[in-house]
C-alpha positions in Angstrom: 20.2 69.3 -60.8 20.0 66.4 -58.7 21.0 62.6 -59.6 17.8 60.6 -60.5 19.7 57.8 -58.7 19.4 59.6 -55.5 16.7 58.7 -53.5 14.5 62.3 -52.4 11.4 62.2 -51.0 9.5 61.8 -54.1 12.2 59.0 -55.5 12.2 56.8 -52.8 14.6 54.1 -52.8 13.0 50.1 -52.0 14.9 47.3 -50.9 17.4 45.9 -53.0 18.1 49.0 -55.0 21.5 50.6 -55.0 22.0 53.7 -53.4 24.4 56.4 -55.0 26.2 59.5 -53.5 27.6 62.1 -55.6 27.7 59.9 -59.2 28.8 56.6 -56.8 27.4 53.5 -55.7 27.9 53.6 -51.5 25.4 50.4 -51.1 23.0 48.6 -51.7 19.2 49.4 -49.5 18.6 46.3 -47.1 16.2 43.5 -48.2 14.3 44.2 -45.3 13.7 48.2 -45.4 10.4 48.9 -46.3 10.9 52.8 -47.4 14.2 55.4 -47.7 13.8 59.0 -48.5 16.3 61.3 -47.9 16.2 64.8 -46.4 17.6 67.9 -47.8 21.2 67.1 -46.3 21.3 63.7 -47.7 20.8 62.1 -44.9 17.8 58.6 -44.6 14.7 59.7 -42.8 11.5 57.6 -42.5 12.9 54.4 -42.8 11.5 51.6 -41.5 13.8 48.8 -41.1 12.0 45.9 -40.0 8.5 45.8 -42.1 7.0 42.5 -41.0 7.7 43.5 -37.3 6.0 46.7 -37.8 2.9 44.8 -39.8 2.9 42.3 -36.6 2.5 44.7 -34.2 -0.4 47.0 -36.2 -2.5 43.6 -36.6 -2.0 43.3 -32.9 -3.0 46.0 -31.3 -5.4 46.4 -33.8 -7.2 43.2 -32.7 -6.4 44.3 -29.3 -8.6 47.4 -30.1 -11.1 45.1 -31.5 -11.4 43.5 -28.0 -11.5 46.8 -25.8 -14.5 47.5 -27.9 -16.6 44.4 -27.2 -15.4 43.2 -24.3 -15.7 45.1 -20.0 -12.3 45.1 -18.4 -11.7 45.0 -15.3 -8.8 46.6 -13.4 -6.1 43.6 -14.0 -6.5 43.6 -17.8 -6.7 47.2 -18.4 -3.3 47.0 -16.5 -2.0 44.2 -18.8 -3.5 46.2 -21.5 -1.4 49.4 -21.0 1.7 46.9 -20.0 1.4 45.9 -24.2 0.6 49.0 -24.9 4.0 50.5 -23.8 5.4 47.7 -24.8 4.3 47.9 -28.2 5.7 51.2 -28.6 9.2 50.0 -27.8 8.9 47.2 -29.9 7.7 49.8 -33.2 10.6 52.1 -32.5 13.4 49.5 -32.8 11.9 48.6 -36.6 11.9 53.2 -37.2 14.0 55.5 -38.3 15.0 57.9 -35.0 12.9 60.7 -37.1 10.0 58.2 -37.1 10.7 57.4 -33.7 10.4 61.1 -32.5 7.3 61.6 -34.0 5.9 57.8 -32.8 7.1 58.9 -28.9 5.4 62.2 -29.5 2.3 61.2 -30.5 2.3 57.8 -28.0 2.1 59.8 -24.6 2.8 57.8 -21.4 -0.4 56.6 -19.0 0.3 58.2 -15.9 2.5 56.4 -13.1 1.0 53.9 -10.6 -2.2 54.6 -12.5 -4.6 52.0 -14.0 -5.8 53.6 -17.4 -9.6 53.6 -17.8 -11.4 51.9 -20.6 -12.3 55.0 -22.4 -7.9 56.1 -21.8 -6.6 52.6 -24.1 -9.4 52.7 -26.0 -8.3 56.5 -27.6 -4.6 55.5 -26.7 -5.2 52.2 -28.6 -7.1 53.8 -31.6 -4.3 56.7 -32.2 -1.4 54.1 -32.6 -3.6 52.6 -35.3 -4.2 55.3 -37.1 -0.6 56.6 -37.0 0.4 53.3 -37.6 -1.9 53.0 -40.9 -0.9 56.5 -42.1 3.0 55.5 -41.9 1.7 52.1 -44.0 -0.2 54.5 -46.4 2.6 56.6 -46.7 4.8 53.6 -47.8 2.3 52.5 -50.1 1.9 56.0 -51.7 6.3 56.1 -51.8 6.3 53.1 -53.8 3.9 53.2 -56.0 5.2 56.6 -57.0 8.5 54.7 -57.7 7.0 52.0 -59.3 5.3 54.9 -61.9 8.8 56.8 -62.4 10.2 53.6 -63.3 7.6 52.9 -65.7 7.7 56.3 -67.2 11.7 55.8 -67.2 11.4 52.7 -69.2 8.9 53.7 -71.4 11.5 57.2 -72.1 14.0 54.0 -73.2 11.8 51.9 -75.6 11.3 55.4 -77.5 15.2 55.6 -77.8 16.6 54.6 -81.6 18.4 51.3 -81.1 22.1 52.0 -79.8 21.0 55.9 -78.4 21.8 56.3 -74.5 19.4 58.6 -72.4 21.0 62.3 -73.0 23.5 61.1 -75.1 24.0 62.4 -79.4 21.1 61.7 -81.4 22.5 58.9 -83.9 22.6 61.3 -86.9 25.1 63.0 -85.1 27.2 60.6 -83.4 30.3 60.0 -85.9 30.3 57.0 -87.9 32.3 53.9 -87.2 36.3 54.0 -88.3 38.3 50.7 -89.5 
C-alpha cells in the first residue's frame, strides 16, 4: 500500500505542501510549482516550475495567433514571427519538467533553415502550441481539483471520528482507559 502522503499521479502534490519519502518529510514543494506527480519509480514528472511564466507566454502567443489571423504578413514579420516562435519554446521549456520538455520539443517541430515560414506554416505552428499549451493548463486544473476533493473527502473522514480517535487507530471502546 502506498503512503497517502506521497504524491502519485492521482494525489498530486501543490505548492507549499510537504513531500514525504518512505514515512519522511524530504521537503517542502516550491511556492512556485504549479503541479508534481510522481512516476512509478518515485521520481517528479510533469512539473512545471515557473507557472506565471508559462501563463505569460500562452497569453502571448495566443494573441499572436489572434494577429496571424486578421492581419497579411509580409516576408519580414512572418520572419519575426517564427524568430518568437522558437523563442517561445525555449522560454516554456525552462518553466517544464525535462518529461514535459520532451513531449513540448516533440510536438514543437523546427521551421526549416534559411526558410521564411508561410502564413498558413505559423498559423498551424502557432495554433498547436496553444492547444498543447491549454491541455497542460487543463491538466493542472483537473490535478488540483482532484486534490482539492481528496482533501475534502479526507477531512470530512476526520469530523466523523469520536473526539480523541486518530484515523486507523483503536476505536475508543477499546483503547484502555486512563491509569493514575
Amino acid at each position: 500500500m502506498t503512503d497517502p502522503t506521497t504524491p502519485t499521479p492521482t494525489n498530486a502534490t501543490v505548492p507549499g505542501d510537504d513531500v514525504v519519502q518512505h514515512g519522511e518529510l524530504v521537503g517542502r514543494v516550491p511556492h512556485d510549482a504549479a503541479l508534481v506527480a510522481d512516476d512509478a519509480a518515485g521520481e517528479p514528472t510533469e512539473t512545471v516550475s515557473e507557472p506565471a511564466k508559462v501563463m505569460r507566454i500562452g497569453s502571448m502567443v495566443k494573441q499572436l495567433l489572434e494577429e496571424v489571423r486578421v492581419a497579411p504578413l509580409d516576408e519580414a514579420s512572418r520572419e519575426r514571427l517564427a524568430e518568437i516562435y522558437e523563442r517561445s519554446i525555449v522560454e516554456l521549456s525552462e518553466a517544464l519538467s525535462p518529461d514535459l520538455q520532451d513531449e513540448l520539443r516533440n510536438l514543437a517541430l523546427p521551421f526549416k533553415d534559411g526558410e521564411v515560414p508561410s502564413d498558413a506554416e505559423l498559423r498551424i505552428a502557432k495554433a498547436q502550441l496553444v492547444g498543447w499549451l491549454e491541455g497542460l493548463f487543463h491538466g493542472i486544473q483537473a490535478t488540483l481539483f482532484a486534490q482539492q476533493l481528496a482533501a475534502r473527502q479526507q477531512l470530512e473522514q476526520m469530523r466523523q471520528l469520536p473526539p480523541g480517535a486518530t484515523p486507523g487507530g483503536p476505536a475508543p471502546a477499546e483503547r484502555p482507559g486512563t491509569y493514575l
